[in-house]
ROKOL-879913 format. One line per field, with one value per residue (C-alpha): x, y, z; residue number from 1. Coordinates in steps of 0.25 Angstrom, whole numbers. Example, Ala and Ser with C-alpha at 12.3 -4.5 7.8 and 13.67 -1.06 7.14 Angstrom:
// ROKOL-879913
X = 49_55
Y = -18_-4
Z = 31_29
pos = 1_2
END
This chain:
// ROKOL-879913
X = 452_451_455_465_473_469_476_488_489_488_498_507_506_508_522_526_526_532_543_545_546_557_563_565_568_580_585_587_595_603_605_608_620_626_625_632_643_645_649_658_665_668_673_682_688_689_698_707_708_713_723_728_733_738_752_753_744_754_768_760_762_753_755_752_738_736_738_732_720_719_721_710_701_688_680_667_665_671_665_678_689_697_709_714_727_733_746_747_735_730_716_718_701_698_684_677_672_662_650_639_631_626_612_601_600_588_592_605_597_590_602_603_618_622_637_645_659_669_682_694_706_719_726_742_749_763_770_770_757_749_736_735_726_733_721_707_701_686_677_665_659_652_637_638_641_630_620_626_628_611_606_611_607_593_591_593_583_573_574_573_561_553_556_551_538_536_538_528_517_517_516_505_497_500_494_483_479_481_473_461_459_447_440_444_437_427_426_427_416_407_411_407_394_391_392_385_372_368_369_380_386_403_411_413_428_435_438_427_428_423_413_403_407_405_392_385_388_383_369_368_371_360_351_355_352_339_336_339_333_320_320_323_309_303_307_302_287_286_290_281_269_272_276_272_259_260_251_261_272_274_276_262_257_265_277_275_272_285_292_286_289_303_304_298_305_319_311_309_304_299_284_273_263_249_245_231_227_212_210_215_201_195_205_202_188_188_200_201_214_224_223_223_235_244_242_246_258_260_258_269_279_278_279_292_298_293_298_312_321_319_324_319_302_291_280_268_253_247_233_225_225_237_252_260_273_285_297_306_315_304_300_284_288_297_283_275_282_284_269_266_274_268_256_259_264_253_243_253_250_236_231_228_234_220_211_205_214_210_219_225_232_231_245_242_257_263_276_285_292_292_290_275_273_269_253_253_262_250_239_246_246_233_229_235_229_215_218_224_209_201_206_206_224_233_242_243_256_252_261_267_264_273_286_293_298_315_319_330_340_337_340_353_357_354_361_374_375_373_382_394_388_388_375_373_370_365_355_359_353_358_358_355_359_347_350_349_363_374_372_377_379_372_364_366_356_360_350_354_353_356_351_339_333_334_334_334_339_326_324_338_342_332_339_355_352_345_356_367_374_373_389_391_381_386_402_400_391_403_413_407_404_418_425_412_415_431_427_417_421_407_400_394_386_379_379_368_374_367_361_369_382_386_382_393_408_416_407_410_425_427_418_427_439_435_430_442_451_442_441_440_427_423_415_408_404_393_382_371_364_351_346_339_354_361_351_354_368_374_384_391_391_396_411_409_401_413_423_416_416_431_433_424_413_401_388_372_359_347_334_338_324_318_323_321_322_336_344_355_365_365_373_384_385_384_379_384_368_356_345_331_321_311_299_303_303_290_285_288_281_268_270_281_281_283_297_298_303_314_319_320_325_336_339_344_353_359_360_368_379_372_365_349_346_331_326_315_316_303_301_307_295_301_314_309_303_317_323_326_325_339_342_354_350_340_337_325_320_318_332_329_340_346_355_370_378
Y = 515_524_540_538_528_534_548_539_533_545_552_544_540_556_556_543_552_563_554_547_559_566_552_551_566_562_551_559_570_558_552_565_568_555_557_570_563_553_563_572_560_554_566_567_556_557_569_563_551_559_566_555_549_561_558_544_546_557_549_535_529_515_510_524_526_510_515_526_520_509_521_531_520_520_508_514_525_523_512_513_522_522_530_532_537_542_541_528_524_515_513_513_507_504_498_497_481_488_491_485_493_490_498_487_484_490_506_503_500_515_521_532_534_534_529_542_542_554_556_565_568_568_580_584_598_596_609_605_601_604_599_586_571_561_552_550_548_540_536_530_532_518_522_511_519_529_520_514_527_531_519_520_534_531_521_529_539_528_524_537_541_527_530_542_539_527_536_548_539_533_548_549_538_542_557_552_543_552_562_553_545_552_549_535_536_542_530_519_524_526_511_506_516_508_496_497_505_509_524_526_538_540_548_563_566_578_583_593_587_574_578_578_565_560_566_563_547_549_555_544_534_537_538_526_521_526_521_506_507_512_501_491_496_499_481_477_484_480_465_465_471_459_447_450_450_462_456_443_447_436_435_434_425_428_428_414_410_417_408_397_396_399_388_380_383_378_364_367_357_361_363_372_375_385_389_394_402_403_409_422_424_422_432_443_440_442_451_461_460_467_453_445_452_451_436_436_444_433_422_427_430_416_408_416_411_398_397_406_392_386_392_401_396_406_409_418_422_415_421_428_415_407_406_399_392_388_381_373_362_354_340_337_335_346_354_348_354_367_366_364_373_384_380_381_394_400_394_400_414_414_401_404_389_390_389_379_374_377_376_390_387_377_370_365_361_354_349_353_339_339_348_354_370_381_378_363_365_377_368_358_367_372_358_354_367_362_348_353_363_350_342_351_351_360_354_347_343_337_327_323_309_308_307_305_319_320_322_332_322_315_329_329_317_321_334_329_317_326_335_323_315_327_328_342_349_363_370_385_396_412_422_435_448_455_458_444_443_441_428_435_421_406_401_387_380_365_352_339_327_314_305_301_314_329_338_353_363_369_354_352_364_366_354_360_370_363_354_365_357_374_372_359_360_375_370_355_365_376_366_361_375_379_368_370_385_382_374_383_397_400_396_406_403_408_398_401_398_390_397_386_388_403_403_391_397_387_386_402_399_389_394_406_398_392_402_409_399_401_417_412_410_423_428_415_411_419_416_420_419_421_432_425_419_433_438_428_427_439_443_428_427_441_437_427_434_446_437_430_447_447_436_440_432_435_434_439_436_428_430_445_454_443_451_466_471_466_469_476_464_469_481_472_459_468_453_452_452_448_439_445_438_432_439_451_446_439_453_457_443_450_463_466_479_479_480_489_479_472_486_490_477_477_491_486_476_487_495_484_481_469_465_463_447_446_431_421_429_419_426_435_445_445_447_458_466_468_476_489_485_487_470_464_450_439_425_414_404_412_406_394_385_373_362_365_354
Z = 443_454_451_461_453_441_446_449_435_428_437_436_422_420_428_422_409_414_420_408_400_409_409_396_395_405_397_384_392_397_383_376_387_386_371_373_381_372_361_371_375_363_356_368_366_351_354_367_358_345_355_362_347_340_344_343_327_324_326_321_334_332_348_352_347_350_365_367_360_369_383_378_372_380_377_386_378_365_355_347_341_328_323_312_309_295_296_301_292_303_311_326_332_347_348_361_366_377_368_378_387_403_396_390_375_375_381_372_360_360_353_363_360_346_342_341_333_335_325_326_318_324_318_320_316_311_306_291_289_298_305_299_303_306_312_317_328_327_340_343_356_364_366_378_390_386_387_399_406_402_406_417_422_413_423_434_429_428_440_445_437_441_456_453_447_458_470_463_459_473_476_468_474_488_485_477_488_498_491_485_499_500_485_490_502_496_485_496_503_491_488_503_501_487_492_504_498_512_511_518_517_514_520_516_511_516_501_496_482_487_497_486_480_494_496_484_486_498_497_483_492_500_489_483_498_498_483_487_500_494_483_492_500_487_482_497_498_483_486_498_489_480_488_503_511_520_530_535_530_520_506_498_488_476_485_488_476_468_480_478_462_464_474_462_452_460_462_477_486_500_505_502_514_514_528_529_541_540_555_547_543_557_564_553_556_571_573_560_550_560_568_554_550_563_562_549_552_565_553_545_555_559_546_544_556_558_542_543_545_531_519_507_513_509_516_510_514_503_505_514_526_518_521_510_514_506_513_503_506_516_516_519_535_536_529_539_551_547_544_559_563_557_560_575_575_566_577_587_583_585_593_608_615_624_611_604_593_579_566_563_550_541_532_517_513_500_497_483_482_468_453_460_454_461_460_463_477_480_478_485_496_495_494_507_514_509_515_527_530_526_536_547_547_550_540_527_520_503_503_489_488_475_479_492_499_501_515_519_522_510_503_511_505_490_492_495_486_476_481_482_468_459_460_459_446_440_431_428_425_419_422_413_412_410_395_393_386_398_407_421_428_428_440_444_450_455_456_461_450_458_445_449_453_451_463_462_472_476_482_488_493_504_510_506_516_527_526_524_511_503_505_500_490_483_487_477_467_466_466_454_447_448_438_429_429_425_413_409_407_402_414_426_438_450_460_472_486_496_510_518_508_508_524_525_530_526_511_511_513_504_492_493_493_479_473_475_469_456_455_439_441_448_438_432_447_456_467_473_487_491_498_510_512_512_520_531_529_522_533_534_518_515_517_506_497_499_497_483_478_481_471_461_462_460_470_469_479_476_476_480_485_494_507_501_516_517_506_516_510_498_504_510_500_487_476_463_458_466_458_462_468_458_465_459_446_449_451_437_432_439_431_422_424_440_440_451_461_451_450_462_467_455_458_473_468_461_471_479_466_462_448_448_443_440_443_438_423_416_403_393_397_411_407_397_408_415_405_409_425_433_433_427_424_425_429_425_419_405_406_411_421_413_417_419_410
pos = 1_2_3_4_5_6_7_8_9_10_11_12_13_14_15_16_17_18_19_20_21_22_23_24_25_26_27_28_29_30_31_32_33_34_35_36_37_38_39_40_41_42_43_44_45_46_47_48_49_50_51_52_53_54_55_56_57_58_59_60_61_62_63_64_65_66_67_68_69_70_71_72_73_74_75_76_77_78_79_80_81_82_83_84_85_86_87_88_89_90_91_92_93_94_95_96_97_98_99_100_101_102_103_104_105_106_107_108_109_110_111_112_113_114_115_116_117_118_119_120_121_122_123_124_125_126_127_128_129_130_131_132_133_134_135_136_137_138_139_140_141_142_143_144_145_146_147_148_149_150_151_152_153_154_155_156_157_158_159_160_161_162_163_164_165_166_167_168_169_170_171_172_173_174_175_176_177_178_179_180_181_182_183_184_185_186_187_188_189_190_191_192_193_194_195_196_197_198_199_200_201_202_203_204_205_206_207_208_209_210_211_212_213_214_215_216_217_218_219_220_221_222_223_224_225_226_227_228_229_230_231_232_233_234_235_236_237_238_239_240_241_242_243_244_245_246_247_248_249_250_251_252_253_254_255_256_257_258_259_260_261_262_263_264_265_266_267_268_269_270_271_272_273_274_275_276_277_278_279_280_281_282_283_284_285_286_287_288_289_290_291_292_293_294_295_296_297_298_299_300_301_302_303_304_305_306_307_308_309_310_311_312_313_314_315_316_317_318_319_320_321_322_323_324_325_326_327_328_329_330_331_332_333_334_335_336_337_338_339_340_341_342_343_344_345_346_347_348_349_350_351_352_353_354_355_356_357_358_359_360_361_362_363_364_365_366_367_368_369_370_371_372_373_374_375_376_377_378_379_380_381_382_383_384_385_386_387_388_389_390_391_392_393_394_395_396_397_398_399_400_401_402_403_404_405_406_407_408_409_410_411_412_413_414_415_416_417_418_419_420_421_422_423_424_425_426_427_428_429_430_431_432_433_434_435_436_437_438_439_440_441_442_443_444_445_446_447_448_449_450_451_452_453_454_455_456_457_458_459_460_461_462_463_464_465_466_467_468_469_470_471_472_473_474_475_476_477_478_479_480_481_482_483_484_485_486_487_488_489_490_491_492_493_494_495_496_497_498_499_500_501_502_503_504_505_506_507_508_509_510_511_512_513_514_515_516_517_518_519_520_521_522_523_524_525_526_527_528_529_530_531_532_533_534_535_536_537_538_539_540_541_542_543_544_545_546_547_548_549_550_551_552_553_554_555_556_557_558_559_560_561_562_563_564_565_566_567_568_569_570_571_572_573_574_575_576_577_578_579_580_581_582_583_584_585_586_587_588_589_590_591_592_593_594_595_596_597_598_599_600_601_602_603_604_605_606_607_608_609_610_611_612_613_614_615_616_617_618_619_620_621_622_623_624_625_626_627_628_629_630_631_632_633_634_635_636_637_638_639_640_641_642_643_644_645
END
């Protein structure tokens, strides 16, 4: 609640009071002076009555006190009269029929006005014996025209003390407003300086008390600039100490081996290839290290871009005169081009066209088709490249002789029968906090099951995305999450958008449209992108990832810190959590006590709202070495993924 509508409330819960009280006062005042009246009147008329009858009582006259009974007789105010004459020994009683009241049952039923009676005797002189009674006269007020007569100017008064607080409390609020437009200026602008994290600074109020206020968000905004700015440098020249040869400017070898087992352990398919470039050594020879390492340099900015179409590749100096190459989702002829192709532009960097040609660099390839580890798909390789130098080739492809390689169209065809079949199915996998108590979500992971065959998404979905089938596939795996997710209200899951999907308008538009119609599912349904997609995309998805915020759902990045020199998004998209990339936690595999990176990594997620996810958590020693690290939960196989029944 903010202090300006706390300030409302109690002021106007104080004059609520003090209106009440002085409400209350009034009323008492008003039923005291109708209570008077009631007593006034009614001995009144006691003693006009007792007038009215002495001569009719004194000479006995029946018709005559009849008559003037019925004339004086005021049914409004009188609930009934009675008299009583001696000499007649009779009873003379009127008795009002008007005993209801225009006032509620509920205001007529707090016994404001007791019933009052009144008695007189009617005395006559005579000269022999005196002053003597010769009647009496009894009456009894009716309480109904009081209550009338308050409720009606109690009604009024209410009125006119409700008018009263409505119009002063909007007086308040207007004042208050008027006179806190600056404290909420200046709480807008720390929101907006928050949430951007770029060390903006506010504007300075005009008010003396909040200058300071002003100022001292601003310089700890810049701090905190500072601080996030310098970990994120701190993360970088530690990541490129770890996983990057400086020389080429590619990752080194335990880069491309961290890939490579990831890639494995989603049952990738794709090729594999080891590019020697033996002249390395002759031009180290002949024109010192400076010419060795310019062609590196030249080497590594080509492989980039002759590689940049084809999704989440790898490339790596392997050794000191060896590439390694890993581009998933390819067939063995697919391979084979991109092979010859780089080898044309390597030899373009350094042959002269006039010279004699000569092999500048040499291609062992192998393809994963199947369940090969890490170590057989590298001697495959290495085997390749040994064939490759012994028989004087530029290139050689191991070809797997063991089964028959799908084609892309032949992928096509698999993906969407098992897109209109039902074929589509899940394995899952939690999500921890990192106290190992609370599950924070469920991953799914999905795998086609045709009957015959098992095909798992490291082996289709290179061909989704060429094909651009990330809508269909993520609209038919939603569409069955959400009745799932009705039927069982124990159930949550994280569901990982594809690069062709979130980039997809009219799949913007209607995942938007759906999830709105289920806002019961808000906080049982998340997802996650990857960072190479946001990177690339992040000002067409924004909209989208806005709109999903707006109706509580939640959103976090993948494989968050591959790209530490452009986390800017972070300022504008603000994730739910980021999963970390598992080269960090490989870091902490090497030496469990080198936690330096995951901190600071963690500590920049922080810095931009979101929750710190460790990922590819192996072993409870792992798992151990986090504690007391700024992360809030973890993923891995010491939770292993299992089918979803």
């Amino acid at each position: 609640m903010t202090l300006n509508k706390k300030l409302l409330i109690i002021t106007s819960v104080i004059l609520l009071l003090l209106l009440a009280i002085g409400f209350f006062v009034q009323c008492k005042m008003l039923q005291f002076e109708h209570q008077q009246q009631q007593r006034v009147l009614l001995n009144k008329s006691t003693q006009f009555i007792k007038v009215a009858l002495i001569p009719y009582i004194e000479i006995g006259d029946t018709q005559g006190i009849e008559g003037t009974l019925d004339v004086i007789f005021d049914g409004k105010y009188h609930q009934k009269i009675e008299i009583t004459t001696f000499p007649l020994d009779e009873i003379f009683t009127r008795t009002s029929r008007l005993t209801s009241s225009q006032a509620p049952a509920w205001f007529t039923g707090l016994g404001l006005f007791p019933q009052l009676t009144s008695q007189a005797s009617v005395m006559v002189h005579s000269e022999a014996f005196g002053d003597f009674e010769v009647g009496r006269v009894e009456l009894t007020n009716n309480p109904a025209s009081a209550y009338n007569e308050l409720w009606g100017e109690v009604s009024k008064l209410f009125i006119l003390y409700l008018t009263t607080f409505i119009v002063c409390v909007v007086l308040f609020f207007i004042i208050y407003n008027l006179n806190f437009r600056s404290l909420i200026r200046l709480r807008d602008s720390a929101i907006r300086c928050q949430k951007s994290n770029d060390g903006s600074n506010i504007e300075l109020p005009k008010e003396s008390d909040l200058k300071p206020i002003a100022q001292t968000i601003n310089a700890l905004s810049t701090q905190l600039k500072v601080y996030l700015d310098g970990k994120s440098k701190q993360i970088e020249d530690l990541y490129k100490m770890a996983y990057e040869d400086s020389t080429s400017g590619l990752g080194n070898r335990d880069y491309f081996i961290s890939q490579v087992k990831e890639w494995i352990a989603e049952d990738g398919v794709g090729g594999m290839m080891i590019i020697s470039i033996d002249i390395l050594d002759e031009i180290y020879q002949k024109d010192g290290f400076m010419a060795r390492d310019q062609f590196l340099k030249s080497i590594g900015e080509t492989l980039q871009l002759q590689l940049k179409p084809y999704d989440r590749h790898e490339v790596a100096r392997f050794s000191d005169t060896e590439f390694a190459i890993l581009i998933p989702g390819v067939n063995q002829q697919e391979l084979l081009n991109i092979a010859e192709n780089l080898n044309g532009n390597i030899s373009n960097i350094l042959v002269n066209p006039l010279s004699a040609p000569r092999i500048i660099s040499t291609i062992g390839a192998a393809m994963r088709t199947d369940q090969e580890s890490l170590p057989e798909l590298l001697s495959t390789a290495d085997q390749a490249l040994l064939k490759a130098r012994m028989d004087h080739l530029e290139i050689y492809i191991k070809e797997d002789k063991s089964q028959e390689q799908l084609g892309r169209f032949e992928w096509k065809r698999i993906i969407e029968t098992a897109i209109n079949q039902q074929q589509i199915h899940f394995y899952i996998q939690p999500v921890f906090a990192i106290d190992q108590k609370t599950r924070l979500h469920t991953e799914l992971f999905s795998y086609i099951d045709d009957g015959q065959k098992t095909y798992s998404a490291g082996e289709f979905m290179p061909a989704v995305e060429q094909f651009r089938l990330g809508d269909k596939l993520d609209q038919h795996i939603l569409e069955h999450l959400i009745p799932l997710l009705e039927s069982h209200p124990e159930m949550n899951f994280a569901l990982n958008w594809s690069r062709t999907a979130i980039t997809n308008e009219k799949f913007c538009a209607w995942i938007i449209q759906t999830l709105i119609q289920n806002k019961g599912l808000a906080k049982r349904l998340c997802f996650e992108i990857q960072e190479s997609v946001l990177l690339k995309a992040s000002d067409r998805i924004q909209n989208t990832l806005e709109e999903l915020r707006a109706h509580g759902y939640m959103w976090g990045i993948d494989q968050f810190g591959r790209h530490l020199h452009a986390t800017d998004y972070l300022k504008r998209l603000h994730p739910d959590y980021v999963k970390i990339d598992h080269t960090f936690t490989k870091m902490l595999v090497k030496d469990i006590n080198d936690t330096t990176c995951l901190s600071a990594i963690c500590d920049i997620a922080h810095g931009a709202g979101a929750r710190a996810i460790v990922t590819q958590i192996e072993s409870q020693a792992v798992l151990d070495s986090l504690k007391g690290l700024p992360i809030d939960g973890y993923q891995g196989y010491i939770n292993p993924p299992h089918p979803l029944k």
